[in-house]
N, C-alpha and C positions, 0 to 999 in steps of 0.2 A: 472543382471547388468554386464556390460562389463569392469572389473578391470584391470589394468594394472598395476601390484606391487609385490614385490618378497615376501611381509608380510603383516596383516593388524597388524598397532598400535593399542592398546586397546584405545587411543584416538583418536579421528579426526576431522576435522574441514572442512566444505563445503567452498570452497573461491570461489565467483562468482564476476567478475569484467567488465566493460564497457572498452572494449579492444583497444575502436579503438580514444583512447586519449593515448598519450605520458604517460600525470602525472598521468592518473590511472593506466597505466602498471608498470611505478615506482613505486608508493604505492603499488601496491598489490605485485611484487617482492620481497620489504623490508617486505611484511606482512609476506609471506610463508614460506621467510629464517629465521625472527625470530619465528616465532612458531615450524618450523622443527629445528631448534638450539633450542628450550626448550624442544626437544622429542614428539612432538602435529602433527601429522600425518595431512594432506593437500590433500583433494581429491579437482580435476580443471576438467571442462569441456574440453573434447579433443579438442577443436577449440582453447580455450582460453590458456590451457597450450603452442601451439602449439606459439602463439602472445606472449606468454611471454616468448618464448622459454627456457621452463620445460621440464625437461621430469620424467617421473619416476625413482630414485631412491630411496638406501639406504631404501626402505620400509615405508619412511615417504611421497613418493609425488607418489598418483595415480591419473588417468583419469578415467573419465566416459561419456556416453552420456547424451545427454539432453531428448533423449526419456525412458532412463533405469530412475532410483530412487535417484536422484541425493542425495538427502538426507538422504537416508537409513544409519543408525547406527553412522549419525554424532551429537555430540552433539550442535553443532551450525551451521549459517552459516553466512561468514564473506562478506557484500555485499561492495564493493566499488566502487562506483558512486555514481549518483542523487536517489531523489525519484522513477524515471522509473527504474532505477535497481533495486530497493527492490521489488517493482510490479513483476516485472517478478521474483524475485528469489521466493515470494511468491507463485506465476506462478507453478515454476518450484520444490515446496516444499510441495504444498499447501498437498499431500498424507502423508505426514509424520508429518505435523505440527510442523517439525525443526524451533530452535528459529531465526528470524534476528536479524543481527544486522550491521549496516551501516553505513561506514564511507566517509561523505559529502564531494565528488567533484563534485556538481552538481551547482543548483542556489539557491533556499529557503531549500531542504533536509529536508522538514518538518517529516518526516519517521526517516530520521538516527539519531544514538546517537552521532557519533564522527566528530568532523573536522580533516582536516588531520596533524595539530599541535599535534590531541592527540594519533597519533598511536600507539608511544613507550608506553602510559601508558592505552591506551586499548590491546593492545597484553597483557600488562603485568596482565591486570583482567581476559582477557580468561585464561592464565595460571594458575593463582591462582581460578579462580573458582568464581572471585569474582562480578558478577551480579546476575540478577533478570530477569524474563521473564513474561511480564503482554501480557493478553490474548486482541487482538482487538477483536470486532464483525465483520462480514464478510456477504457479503447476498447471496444469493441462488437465482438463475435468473432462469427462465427457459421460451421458447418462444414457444406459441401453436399457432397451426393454424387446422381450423376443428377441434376442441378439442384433437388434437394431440400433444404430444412435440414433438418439430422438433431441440431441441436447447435447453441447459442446460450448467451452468457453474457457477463461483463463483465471487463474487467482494470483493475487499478490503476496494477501496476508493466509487466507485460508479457504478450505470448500467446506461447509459445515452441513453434513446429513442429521436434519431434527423432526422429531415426532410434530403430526402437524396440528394434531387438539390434546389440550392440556388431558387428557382423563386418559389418555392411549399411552401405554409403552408402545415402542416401537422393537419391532424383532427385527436382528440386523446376524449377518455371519458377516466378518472379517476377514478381509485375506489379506497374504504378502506375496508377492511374487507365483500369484497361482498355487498358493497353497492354503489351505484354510487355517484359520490361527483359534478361532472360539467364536460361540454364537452370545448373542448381548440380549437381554432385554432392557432398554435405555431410553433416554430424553435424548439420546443423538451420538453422534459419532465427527469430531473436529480431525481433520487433515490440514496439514498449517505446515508451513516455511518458517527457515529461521528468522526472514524479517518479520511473519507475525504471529512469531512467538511470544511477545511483549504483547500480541494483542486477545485474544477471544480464547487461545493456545492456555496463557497466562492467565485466563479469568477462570480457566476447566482447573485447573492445576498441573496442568504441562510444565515441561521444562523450559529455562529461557538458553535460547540456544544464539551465541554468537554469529554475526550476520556475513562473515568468513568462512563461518562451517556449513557445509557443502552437503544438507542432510534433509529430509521429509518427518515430519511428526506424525502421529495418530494418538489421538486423545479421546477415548470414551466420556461420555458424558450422564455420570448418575445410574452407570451401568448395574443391573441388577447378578453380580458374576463374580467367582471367584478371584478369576484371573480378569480383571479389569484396569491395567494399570496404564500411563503415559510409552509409547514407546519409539521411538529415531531410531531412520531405518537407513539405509546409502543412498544417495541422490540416485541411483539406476533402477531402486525397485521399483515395482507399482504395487501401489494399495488398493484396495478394493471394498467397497461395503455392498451387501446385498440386503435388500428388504426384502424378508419372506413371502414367499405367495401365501401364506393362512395365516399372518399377523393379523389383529382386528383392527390396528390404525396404518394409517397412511404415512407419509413423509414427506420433506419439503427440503430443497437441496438450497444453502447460500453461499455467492459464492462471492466474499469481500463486502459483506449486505447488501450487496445492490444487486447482484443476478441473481434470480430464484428461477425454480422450474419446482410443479408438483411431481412426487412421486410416488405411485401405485407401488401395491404388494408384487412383488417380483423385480422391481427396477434392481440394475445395477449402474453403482456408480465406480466406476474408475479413474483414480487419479498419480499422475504421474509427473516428471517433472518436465516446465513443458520447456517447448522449444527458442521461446526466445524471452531472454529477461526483460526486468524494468531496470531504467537506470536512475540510480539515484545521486544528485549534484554534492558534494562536497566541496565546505570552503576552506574547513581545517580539518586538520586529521587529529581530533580529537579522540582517545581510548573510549571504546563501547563502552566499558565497566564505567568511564566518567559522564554517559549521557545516561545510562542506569539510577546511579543517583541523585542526577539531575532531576531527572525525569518522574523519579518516586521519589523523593525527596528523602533517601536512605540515611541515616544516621553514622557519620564515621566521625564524627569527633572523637580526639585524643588518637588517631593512627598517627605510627612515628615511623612513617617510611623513609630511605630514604631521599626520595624527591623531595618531601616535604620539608626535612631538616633539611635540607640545604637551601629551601626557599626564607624559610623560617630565621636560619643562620645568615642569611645574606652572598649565599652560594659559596664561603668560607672551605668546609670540611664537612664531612659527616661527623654525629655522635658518635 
């Protein structure tokens, strides 16, 4: 790793940021002066320090490349942006399995813990120590061709098999477990974890599947087929999509929108669940069902649970 620092802190912290917005070069400046004012050592990508015009000092603020370890020896890493920045810092951590944790300038930020009202009092948990770090599931893609792999890598949110020009169905057969399930003619084929079932999973019409449950999705996309429906399968099967050798279009594999690979008539893609998760920071242990309606801004006025009546009554009694 290529360091640039006159000391290493016994602490440190990874800050990756979406640079090429005003308000996230603001937040993430106010992040690194206060952690470096608590003595919490700041390693920056040389591009991005460069945008927020950093530089190495005083032994708390170093550079790294984005090809070296960016993660190596830091106990966190502090993402600021949207959802696509935690993606990529996952990306760019996925060897070290350093913790995220992400503070939302983006749109839904269904990934981050923080908006950026709570900086001062999330800087203030990383110093004290005071979160939790729960493990997502992650899958394990890999793309053969000739029974070759030609193509391997990992997802967070999903690996999505898409027809590659608009005017082509794509011919797909399905499988589970080495068994073939039905042949598609389709815009694509979505394979998605429960963490990104809120995302691409939820935009096919998948199910949203709590990020507790232990499961793989497969979701057709505009399949032309009887039997075309959403389906979760046990975190130990493998799914499988095959593109036909005599389909007339092509296909194009993504995987969390940032890894692509093309794929010819014959490829197969198999995905499994893989071997090592991502970890995601927690500051509270807020109910999923309550960043749900946060996060879509669902309609529950007039629910009379009772948590609520006793918030409502002054913790008195229930109705």
């Amino acid at each position: 790793m290529t360091v640039e620092t006159s000391a290493s802190p016994q602490r440190r912290v990874l800050v990756l940021a979406h640079t090429g917005r005003e308000e996230v070069r603001e937040v993430a400046r106010a992040c690194v002066q206060a952690l470096t004012t608590h003595g919490v050592g700041v390693r920056l990508l040389v591009d991005e320090a460069a945008d927020l015009g950093l530089e190495a000092e005083d032994g708390l603020v170093e550079t790294t490349a984005p090809d070296d370890v960016p993660g190596e020896d830091c106990e966190l890493v502090l993402v600021i942006g949207g959802d696509g920045s935690i993606l990529r810092a996952a990306e760019l951590t996925h060897e070290t399995s350093t913790p995220l944790l992400g503070i939302n300038l983006g749109h839904v930020g269904f990934l981050a813990e923080a908006e950026p009202e709570d900086v001062d009092a999330t800087i203030a948990s990383i110093v004290a120590r005071d979160y939790t770090a729960e493990d997502r599931l992650t899958l394990d893609v890999r793309v053969k061709v000739d029974n070759e792999t030609m193509f391997s890598t990992f997802a967070l949110n999903e690996a999505s098999v898409e027809k590659a020009a608009r005017e082509r169905m794509l011919e797909v057969v399905v499988e589970v477990d080495d068994r073939p399930l039905s042949r598609w003619g389709c815009d694509g084929v979505v394979c998605a974890t429960p963490t990104g079932s809120t995302a691409y999973n939820f935009s096919a019409g998948g199910p949203v599947v709590w990020p507790e449950v232990e499961a793989l999705l497969m979701v057709p996309l505009s399949a032309h087929a009887l039997f075309a429906r959403p389906m979760v399968v046990a975190p130990t099967s493998v799914l499988a999509v095959e593109v036909l050798s005599n389909t007339e279009g092509s296909g194009v594999l993504w995987c969390d929108g940032r890894r692509t690979v093309d794929l010819p008539p014959g490829a197969r893609i198999e995905v499994r669940r893989g071997a090592r998760p991502v970890r995601l920071v927690r500051l509270h242990r807020a109910p999923f069902t309550d960043r749900l309606v946060a996060k879509f801004g669902l309609p529950v006025e007039g629910w009379r649970g009772a948590a609520e009546r006793r918030r409502r009554d002054g913790g008195e009694h229930d109705a």
